[in-house]
C-alpha positions as CSV (number, residue, x, y, z in Angstrom):
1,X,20.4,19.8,-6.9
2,X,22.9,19.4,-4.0
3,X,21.7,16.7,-1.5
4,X,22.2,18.5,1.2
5,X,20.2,21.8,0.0
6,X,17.5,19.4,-1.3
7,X,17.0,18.2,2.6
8,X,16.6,21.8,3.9
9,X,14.2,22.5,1.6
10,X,12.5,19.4,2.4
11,X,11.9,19.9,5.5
12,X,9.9,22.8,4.5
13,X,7.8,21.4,2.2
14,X,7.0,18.8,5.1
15,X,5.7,21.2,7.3
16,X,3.7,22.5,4.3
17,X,2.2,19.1,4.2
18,X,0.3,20.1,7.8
19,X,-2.1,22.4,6.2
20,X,-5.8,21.9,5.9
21,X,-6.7,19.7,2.7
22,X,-9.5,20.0,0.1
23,X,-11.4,16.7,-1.2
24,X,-9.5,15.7,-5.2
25,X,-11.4,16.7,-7.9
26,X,-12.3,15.3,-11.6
27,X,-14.7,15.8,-14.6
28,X,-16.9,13.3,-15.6
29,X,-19.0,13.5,-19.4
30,X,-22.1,11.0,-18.4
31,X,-23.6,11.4,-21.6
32,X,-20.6,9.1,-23.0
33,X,-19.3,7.7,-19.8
34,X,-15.8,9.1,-19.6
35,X,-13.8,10.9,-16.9
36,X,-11.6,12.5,-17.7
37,X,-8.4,13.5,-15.0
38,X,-5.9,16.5,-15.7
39,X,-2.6,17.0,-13.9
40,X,-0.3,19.6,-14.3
41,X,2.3,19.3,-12.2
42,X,6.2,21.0,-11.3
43,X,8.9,19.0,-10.3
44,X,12.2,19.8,-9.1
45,X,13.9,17.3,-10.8
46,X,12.2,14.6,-13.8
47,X,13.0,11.6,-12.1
48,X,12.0,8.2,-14.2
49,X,13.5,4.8,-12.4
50,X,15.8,6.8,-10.8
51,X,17.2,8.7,-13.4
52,X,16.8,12.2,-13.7
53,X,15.5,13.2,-17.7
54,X,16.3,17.0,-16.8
55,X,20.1,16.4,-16.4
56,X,19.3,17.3,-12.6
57,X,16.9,20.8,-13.3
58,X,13.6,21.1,-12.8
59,X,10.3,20.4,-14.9
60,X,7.0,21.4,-16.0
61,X,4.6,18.5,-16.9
62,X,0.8,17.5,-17.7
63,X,-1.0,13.9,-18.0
64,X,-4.1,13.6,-19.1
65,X,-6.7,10.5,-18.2
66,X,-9.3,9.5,-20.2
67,X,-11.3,6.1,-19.2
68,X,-14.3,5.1,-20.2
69,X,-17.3,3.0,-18.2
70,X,-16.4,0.0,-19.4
71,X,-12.1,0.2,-18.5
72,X,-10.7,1.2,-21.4
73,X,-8.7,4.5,-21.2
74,X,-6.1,6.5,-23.0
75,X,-3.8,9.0,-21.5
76,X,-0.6,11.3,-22.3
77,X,2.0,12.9,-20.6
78,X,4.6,15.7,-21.6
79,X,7.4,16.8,-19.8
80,X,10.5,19.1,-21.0
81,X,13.8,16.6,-20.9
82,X,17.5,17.2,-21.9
83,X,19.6,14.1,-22.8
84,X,23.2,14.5,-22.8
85,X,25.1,14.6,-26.3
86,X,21.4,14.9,-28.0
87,X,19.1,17.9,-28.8
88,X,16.0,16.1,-27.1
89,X,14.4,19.1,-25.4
90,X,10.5,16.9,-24.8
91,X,9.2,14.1,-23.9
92,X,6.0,13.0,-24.8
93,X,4.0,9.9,-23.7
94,X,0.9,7.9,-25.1
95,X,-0.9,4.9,-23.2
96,X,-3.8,2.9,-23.7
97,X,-5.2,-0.1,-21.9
98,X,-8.1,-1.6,-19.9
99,X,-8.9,-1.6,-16.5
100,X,-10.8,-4.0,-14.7
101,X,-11.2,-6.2,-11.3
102,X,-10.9,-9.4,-10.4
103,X,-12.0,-9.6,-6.6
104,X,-10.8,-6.8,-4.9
105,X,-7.6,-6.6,-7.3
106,X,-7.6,-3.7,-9.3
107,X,-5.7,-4.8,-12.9
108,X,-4.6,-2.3,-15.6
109,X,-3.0,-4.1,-19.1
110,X,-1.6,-1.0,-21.0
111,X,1.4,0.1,-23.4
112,X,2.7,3.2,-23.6
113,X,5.2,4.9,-26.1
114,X,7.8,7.3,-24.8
115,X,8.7,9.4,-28.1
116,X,10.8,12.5,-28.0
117,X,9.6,15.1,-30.5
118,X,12.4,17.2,-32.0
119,X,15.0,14.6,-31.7
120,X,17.2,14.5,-34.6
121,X,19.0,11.2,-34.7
122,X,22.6,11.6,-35.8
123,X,24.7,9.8,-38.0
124,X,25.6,6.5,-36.6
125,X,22.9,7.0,-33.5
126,X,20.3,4.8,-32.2
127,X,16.3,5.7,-31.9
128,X,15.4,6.7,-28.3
129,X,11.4,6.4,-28.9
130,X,10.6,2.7,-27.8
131,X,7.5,1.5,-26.3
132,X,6.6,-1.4,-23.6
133,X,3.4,-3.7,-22.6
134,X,2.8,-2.7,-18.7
135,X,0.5,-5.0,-16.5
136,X,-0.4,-3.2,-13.2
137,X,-1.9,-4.5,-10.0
138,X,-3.2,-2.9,-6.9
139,X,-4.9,-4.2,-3.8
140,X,-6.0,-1.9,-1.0
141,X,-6.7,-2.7,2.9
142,X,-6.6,0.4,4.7
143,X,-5.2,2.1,5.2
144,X,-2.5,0.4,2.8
145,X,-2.9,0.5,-0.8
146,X,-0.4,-2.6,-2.3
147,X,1.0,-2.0,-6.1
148,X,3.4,-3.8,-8.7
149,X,4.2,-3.7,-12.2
150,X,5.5,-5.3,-14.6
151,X,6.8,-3.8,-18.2
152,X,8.5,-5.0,-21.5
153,X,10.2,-3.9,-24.2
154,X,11.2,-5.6,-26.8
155,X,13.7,-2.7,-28.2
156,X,14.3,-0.4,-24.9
157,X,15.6,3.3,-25.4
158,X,18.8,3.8,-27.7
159,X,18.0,0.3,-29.4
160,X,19.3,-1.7,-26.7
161,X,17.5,-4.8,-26.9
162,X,14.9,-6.2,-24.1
163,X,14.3,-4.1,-21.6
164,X,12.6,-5.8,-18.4
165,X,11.0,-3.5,-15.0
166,X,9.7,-5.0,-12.0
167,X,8.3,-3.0,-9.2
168,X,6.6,-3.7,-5.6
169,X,5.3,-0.7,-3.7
170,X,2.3,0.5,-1.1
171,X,0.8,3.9,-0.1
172,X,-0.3,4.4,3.4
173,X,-2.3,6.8,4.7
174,X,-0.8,8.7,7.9
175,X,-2.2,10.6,9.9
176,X,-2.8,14.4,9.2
177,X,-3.9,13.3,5.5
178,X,-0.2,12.3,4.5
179,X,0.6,9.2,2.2
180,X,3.5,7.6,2.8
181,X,4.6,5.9,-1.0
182,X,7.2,3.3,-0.7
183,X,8.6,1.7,-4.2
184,X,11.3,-0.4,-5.0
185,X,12.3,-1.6,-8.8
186,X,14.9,-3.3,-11.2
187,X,15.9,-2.5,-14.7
188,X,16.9,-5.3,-16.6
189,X,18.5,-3.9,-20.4
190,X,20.0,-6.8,-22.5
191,X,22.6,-4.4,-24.0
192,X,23.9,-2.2,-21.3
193,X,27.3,-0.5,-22.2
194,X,29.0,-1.3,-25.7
195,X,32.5,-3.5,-25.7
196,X,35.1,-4.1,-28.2
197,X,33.5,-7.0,-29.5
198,X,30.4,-5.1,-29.7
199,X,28.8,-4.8,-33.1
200,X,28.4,-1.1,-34.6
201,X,24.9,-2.0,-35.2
202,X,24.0,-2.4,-32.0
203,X,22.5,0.5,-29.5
204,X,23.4,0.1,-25.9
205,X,21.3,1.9,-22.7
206,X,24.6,3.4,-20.9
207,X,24.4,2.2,-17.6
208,X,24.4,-1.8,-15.7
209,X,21.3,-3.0,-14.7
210,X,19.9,-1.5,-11.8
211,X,18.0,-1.5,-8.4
212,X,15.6,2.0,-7.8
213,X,14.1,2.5,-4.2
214,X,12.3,5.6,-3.3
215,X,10.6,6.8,-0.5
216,X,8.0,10.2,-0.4
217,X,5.0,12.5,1.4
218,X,2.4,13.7,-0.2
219,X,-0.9,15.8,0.5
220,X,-2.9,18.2,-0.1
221,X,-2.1,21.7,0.9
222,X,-4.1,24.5,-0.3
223,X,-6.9,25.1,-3.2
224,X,-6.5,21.3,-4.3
225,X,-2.5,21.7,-5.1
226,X,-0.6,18.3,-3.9
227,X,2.7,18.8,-2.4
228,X,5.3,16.0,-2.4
229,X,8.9,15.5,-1.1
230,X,10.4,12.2,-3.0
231,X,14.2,10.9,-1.9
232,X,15.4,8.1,-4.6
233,X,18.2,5.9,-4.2
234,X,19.5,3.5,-7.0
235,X,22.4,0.8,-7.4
236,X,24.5,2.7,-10.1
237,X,27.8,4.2,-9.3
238,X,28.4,7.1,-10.9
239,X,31.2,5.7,-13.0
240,X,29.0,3.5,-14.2
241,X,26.3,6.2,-15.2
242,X,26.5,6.9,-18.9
243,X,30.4,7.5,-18.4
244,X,30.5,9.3,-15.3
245,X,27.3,11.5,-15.5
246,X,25.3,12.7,-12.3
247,X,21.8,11.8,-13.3
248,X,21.8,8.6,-11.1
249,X,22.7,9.4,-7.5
250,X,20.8,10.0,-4.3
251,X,18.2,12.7,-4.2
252,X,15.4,14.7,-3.2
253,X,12.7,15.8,-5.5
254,X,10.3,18.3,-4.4
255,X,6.6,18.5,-6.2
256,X,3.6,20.5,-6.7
257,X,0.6,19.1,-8.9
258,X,-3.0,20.1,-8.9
259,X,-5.8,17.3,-10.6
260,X,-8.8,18.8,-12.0
């Protein structure tokens, strides 16, 4: 998507953002104490720390929630995703972990697995599936809603050693029902781009390590549908971005999801 065609058409989804908004929705079992959250959602461009999975193209994707009384959940996520030079057409993600409190700080000690169904790994490729431990914290004063994270991986994407992501952010609620979501991140990969002293059994990510900031709106519009305009902004030249590709710049990514 060209940045400056992006901008138009948010501006249009930011007026959209005026309209009159229902109260979210979720299911709840109470027989066995679960609720259960579902979110489809449609995306202009799959954007994850800044770097789009869709090779700039939209996606269609769905999470589903499933926690339990006592703060255990599970939860998965699917998205279509095209890496460059592969076949990988899917993403799919499982998580688990607890949630609990401590005070008024909401804690959430999880894994998830990113896996890519379909993938055929060629000869003298790396495994993209990799997993990482995630510890999440959130502490709300209206109308500000702090958040941070922390996750690690001890064999990141394309086998490229440790993979280390920090991230400080807040939501604010504006007037008019809009949130404000502010984040800003680093990616920390021990093996970033492969040199000539590099050994062939090595897998490297493709890009340095990085800084990701983003800034977006959200709200609800019409018939519980959540619209959202997202700009993201991270360190990497495009030189640097797995030799030269455009998946890294500045842009704006428009969204539509709808919880049940």
């Amino acid at each position: 998507m060209k940045l400056h065609a992006a901008i138009a058409g948010a501006g249009l989804a930011a007026g959209l953002l005026l309209a009159p908004a229902p109260a979210p929705a979720q299911q709840t079992v109470d027989s066995l104490g679960l609720t259960i959250l579902t979110t489809p959602a449609i995306v202009s461009d799959y954007m994850f720390r800044g770097i789009s999975q869709t090779r700039s193209a939209p996606a269609v994707q769905g999470t589903v929630d499933v926690e339990h009384s006592s703060g255990l959940y599970v939860g998965a996520f699917a998205s279509n995703a095209v890496f460059r030079g592969t076949n990988v057409r899917q993403e799919v993600d499982l998580s688990a972990g607890y949630r609990f409190a401590i005070g008024d700080v909401k804690l959430d000690v999880g894994g998830t697995y990113y896996f890519y169904p379909g993938y055929d790994r060629p000869t003298g490729g790396f495994n993209l599936d990799y997993y990482e431990a995630i510890l999440r914290a959130s502490y709300e004063t209206a109308p500000i809603k702090f958040l941070g994270q922390v996750a690690y991986s001890p064999n990141f994407t394309g086998e490229s050693g440790t993979g280390i992501y920090v991230e400080a952010g807040a939501d604010i609620t504006l007037d008019f029902g809009i949130t404000l979501s502010l984040r800003a991140g680093y990616q920390w990969i021990e093996r970033n781009v492969a040199t000539a002293t590099s050994s062939p059994n090595d897998g490297f990510f493709g890009t340095p390590d990085y800084g990701v900031v983003s800034v977006g709106f959200s709200r609800e519009l019409i018939g519980g549908v959540i619209g959202s305009v997202t700009g993201s902004y991270t360190s990497i030249d495009r030189a640097d971005c797995f030799g030269g590709a455009n998946l890294c710049g500045s842009r704006v990514i428009l969204g539509l999801t709808r919880p049940f």
